[in-house]
C-alpha positions in Angstrom: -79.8 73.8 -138.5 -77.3 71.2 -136.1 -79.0 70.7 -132.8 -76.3 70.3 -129.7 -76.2 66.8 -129.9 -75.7 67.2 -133.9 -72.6 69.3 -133.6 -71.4 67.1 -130.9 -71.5 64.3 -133.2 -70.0 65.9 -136.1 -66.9 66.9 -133.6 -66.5 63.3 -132.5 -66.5 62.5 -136.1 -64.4 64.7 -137.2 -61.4 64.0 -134.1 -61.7 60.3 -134.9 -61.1 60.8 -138.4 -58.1 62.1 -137.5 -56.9 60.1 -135.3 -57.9 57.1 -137.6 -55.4 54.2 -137.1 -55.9 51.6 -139.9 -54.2 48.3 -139.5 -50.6 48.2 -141.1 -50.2 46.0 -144.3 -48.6 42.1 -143.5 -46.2 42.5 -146.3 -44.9 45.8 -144.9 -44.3 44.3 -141.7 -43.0 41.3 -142.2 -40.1 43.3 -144.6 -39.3 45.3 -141.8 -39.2 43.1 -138.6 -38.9 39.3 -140.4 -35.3 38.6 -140.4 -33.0 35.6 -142.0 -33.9 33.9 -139.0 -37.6 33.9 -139.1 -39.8 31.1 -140.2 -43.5 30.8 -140.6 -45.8 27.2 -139.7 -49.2 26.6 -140.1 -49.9 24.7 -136.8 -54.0 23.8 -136.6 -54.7 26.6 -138.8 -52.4 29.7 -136.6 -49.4 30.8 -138.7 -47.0 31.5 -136.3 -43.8 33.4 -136.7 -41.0 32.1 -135.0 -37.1 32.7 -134.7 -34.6 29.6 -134.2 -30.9 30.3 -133.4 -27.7 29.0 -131.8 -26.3 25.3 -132.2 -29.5 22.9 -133.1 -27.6 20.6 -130.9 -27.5 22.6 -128.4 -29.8 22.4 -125.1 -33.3 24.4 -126.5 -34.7 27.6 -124.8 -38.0 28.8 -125.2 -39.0 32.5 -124.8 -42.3 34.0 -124.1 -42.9 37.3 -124.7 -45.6 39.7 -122.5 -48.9 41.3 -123.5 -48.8 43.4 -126.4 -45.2 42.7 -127.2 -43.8 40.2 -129.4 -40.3 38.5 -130.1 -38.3 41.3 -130.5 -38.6 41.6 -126.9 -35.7 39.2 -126.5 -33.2 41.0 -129.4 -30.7 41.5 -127.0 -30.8 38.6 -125.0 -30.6 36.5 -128.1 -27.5 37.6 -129.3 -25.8 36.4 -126.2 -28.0 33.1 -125.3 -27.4 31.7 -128.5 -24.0 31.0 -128.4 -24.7 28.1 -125.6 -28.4 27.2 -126.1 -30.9 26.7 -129.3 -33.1 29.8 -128.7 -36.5 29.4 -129.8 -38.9 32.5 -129.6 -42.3 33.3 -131.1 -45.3 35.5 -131.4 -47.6 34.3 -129.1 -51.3 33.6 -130.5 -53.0 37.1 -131.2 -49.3 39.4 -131.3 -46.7 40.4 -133.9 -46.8 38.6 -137.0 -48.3 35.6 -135.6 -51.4 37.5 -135.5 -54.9 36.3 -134.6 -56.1 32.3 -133.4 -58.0 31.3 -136.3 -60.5 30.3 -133.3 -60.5 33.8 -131.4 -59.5 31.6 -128.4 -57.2 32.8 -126.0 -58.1 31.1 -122.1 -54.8 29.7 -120.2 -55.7 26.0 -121.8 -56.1 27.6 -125.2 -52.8 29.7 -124.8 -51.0 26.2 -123.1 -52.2 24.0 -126.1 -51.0 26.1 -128.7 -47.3 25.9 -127.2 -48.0 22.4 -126.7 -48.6 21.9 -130.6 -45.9 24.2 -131.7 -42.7 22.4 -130.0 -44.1 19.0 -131.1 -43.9 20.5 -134.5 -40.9 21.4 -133.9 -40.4 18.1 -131.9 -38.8 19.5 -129.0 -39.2 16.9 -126.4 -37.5 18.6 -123.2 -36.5 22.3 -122.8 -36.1 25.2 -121.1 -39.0 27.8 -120.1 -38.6 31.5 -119.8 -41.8 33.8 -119.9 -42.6 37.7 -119.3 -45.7 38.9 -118.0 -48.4 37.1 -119.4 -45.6 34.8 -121.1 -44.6 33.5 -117.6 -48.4 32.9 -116.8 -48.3 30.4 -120.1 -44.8 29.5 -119.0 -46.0 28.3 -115.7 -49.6 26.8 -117.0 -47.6 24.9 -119.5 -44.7 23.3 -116.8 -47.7 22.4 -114.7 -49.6 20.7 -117.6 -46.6 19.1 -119.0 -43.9 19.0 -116.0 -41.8 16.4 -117.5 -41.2 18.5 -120.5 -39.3 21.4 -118.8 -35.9 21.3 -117.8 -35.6 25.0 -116.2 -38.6 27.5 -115.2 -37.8 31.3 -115.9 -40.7 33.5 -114.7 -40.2 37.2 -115.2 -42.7 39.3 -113.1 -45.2 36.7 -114.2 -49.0 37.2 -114.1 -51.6 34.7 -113.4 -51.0 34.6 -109.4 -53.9 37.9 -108.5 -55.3 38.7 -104.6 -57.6 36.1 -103.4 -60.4 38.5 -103.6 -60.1 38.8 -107.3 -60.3 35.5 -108.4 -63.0 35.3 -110.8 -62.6 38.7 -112.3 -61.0 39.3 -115.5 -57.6 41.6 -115.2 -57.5 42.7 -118.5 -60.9 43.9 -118.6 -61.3 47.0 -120.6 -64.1 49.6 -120.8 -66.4 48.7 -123.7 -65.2 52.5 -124.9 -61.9 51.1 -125.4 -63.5 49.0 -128.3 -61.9 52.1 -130.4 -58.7 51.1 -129.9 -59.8 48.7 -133.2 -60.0 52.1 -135.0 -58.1 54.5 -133.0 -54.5 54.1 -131.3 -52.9 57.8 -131.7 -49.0 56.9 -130.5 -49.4 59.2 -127.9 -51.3 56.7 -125.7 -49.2 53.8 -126.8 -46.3 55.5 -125.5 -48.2 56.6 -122.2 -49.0 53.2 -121.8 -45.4 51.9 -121.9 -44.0 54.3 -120.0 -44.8 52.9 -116.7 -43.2 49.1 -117.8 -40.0 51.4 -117.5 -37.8 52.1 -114.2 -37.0 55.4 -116.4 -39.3 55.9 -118.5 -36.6 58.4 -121.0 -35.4 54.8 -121.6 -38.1 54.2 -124.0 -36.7 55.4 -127.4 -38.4 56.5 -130.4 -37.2 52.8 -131.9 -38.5 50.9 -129.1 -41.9 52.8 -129.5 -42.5 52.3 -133.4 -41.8 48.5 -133.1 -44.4 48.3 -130.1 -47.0 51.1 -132.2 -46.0 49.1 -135.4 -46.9 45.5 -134.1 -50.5 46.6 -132.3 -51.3 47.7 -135.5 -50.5 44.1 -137.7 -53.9 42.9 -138.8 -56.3 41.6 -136.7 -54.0 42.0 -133.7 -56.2 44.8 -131.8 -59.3 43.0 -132.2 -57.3 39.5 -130.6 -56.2 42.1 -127.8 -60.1 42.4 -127.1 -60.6 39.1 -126.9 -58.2 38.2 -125.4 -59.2 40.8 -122.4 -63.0 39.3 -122.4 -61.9 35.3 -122.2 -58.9 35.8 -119.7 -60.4 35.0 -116.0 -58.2 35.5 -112.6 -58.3 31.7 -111.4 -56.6 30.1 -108.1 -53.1 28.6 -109.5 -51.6 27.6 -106.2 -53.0 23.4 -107.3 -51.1 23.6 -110.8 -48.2 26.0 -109.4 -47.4 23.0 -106.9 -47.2 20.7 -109.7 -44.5 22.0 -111.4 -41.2 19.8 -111.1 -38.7 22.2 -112.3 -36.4 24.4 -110.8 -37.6 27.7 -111.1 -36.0 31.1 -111.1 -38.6 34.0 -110.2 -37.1 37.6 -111.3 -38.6 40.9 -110.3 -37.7 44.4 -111.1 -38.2 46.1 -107.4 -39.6 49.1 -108.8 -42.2 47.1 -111.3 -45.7 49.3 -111.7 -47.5 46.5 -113.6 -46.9 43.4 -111.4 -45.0 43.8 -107.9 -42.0 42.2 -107.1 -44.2 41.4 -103.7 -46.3 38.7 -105.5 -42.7 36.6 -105.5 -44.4 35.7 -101.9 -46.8 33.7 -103.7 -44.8 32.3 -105.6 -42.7 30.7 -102.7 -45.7 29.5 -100.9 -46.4 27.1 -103.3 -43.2 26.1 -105.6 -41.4 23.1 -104.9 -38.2 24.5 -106.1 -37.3 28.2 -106.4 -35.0 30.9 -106.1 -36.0 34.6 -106.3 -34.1 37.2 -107.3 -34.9 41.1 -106.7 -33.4 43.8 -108.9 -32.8 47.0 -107.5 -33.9 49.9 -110.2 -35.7 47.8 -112.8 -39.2 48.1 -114.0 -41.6 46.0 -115.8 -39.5 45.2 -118.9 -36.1 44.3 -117.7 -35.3 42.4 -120.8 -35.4 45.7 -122.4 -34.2 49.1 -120.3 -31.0 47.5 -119.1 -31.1 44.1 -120.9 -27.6 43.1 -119.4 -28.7 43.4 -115.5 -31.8 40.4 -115.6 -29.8 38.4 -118.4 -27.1 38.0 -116.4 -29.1 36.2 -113.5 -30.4 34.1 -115.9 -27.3 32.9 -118.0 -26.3 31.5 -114.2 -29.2 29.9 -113.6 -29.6 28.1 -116.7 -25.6 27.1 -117.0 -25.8 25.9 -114.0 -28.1 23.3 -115.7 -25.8 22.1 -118.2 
């Protein structure tokens, strides 16, 4: 006979085999979201997927996608870049079909250094910066480590900049019964966590949500997510912030429920050179629910470059 504890278990079982969530095959994936465009390098043993359009000759842009996202983040505002810039975008270390750091590392330095290697394989010596999220955090660690690289700094609601009082503390820290997500992600609670990046949240499409459900679930990218949570510590930035030499665009949605548009403050406390721009009815993912609103602010500021 089951004790309580017994048929408890067996329940558990029996609702995580059904909501079992193995990792996706690479092949599969890489026929369904590789394009023409896409190229694979080995750089210090991470095979990164990358995407290189618009005139080689042409002045470079580099984009940097958020957490949990990858380069299809930026379909739309390719399309239209690339007919005046070389636009360079890539899954960062641990997402999409880049995949996992050979080296589980994923700390600010680690995240900086792997760009660092990537456009000297490419040999990019001066460029532009644009990152999202936790891309603007490496877009800004990377323009403060190597300030004489950057020509133009795009930081969209970028992370990395927390309350005084967290410093220390680790943002993405997940409860250790999250560890299931490695076994477990019904769509359901990928589309309930996406939801909120949205000013409407209907604007998240069934297409939309398979590419995000399909690319947490490329192999070994879950696991990197957890790691990735456990190495990443809220530091003070305001030393390397002032170190940056570039002009720098900061653009907020005003309705953003992951990261405020009120943290532009601290932003222009410590920025040498900056303009800020507000949007009225944008979320999180302004690249993505009305694409044409943000890119729009940033065509200017770049062509104003050239």
């Amino acid at each position: 006979m089951f004790t309580s504890m017994g048929v408890l278990a067996l329940v558990l079982a029996g609702a995580m085999a059904g909501l079992w969530t193995p990792d996706l095959d690479r092949n599969f994936l890489e026929k369904k979201y590789a394009t023409p465009n896409s190229h694979f390098v080995v750089v210090q043993g991470l095979r990164i997927h990358y995407q290189d359009t618009g005139p080689k000759d042409a002045p470079v842009l580099l984009l940097l996608h958020g957490f949990g996202s990858s380069l299809q983040t930026w379909d739309v505002w390719a399309h239209t870049l690339e007919s005046k810039f070389r636009v360079i975008r890539l899954d960062l270390p641990g997402f999409g079909l880049t995949g996992p750091s050979p080296d589980q590392k994923y700390a600010d330095l680690d995240d900086v250094q792997a760009i660092a290697r990537f456009v000297d394989h490419l040999g990019l010596a001066k460029f532009s910066l644009l990152g999202h999220s936790m891309g603007g955090k490496i877009a800004w660690n990377f323009a403060a480590a190597y300030p004489e690289r950057v020509n133009r700094l795009v930081l969209m609601a970028p992370d990395g900049y927390s309350n005084p009082e967290e410093f220390g503390f680790k943002p993405y820290a997940m409860p250790s019964f999250m560890s299931v997500i490695k076994y477990c992600l019904p769509k359901f609670m990928v589309k309930k966590s996406i939801e909120p990046a949205f000013y409407d949240a209907h604007e998240l499409h069934e297409d939309l949500l398979n590419r995000y459900f399909d690319m947490l679930r490329a192999p070994g990218v879950r696991q990197a997510i957890t790691d990735r949570a456990n190495q990443t510590i809220n530091t003070d930035p305001a030393e390397r912030l002032k170190r940056i030499t570039a002009p720098t665009l900061l653009l907020w949605g005003q309705a953003d429920q992951m990261i405020p548009s009120d943290n532009a403050k601290r932003y222009e406390l410590v920025l040498p050179q900056y303009k800020t721009v507000v949007l009225p009815r944008q979320g999180h993912l302004m690249q993505e629910e009305r694409p044409q609103e943000a890119m729009l602010e940033v065509t200017q500021f770049l062509e104003s470059a050239l």
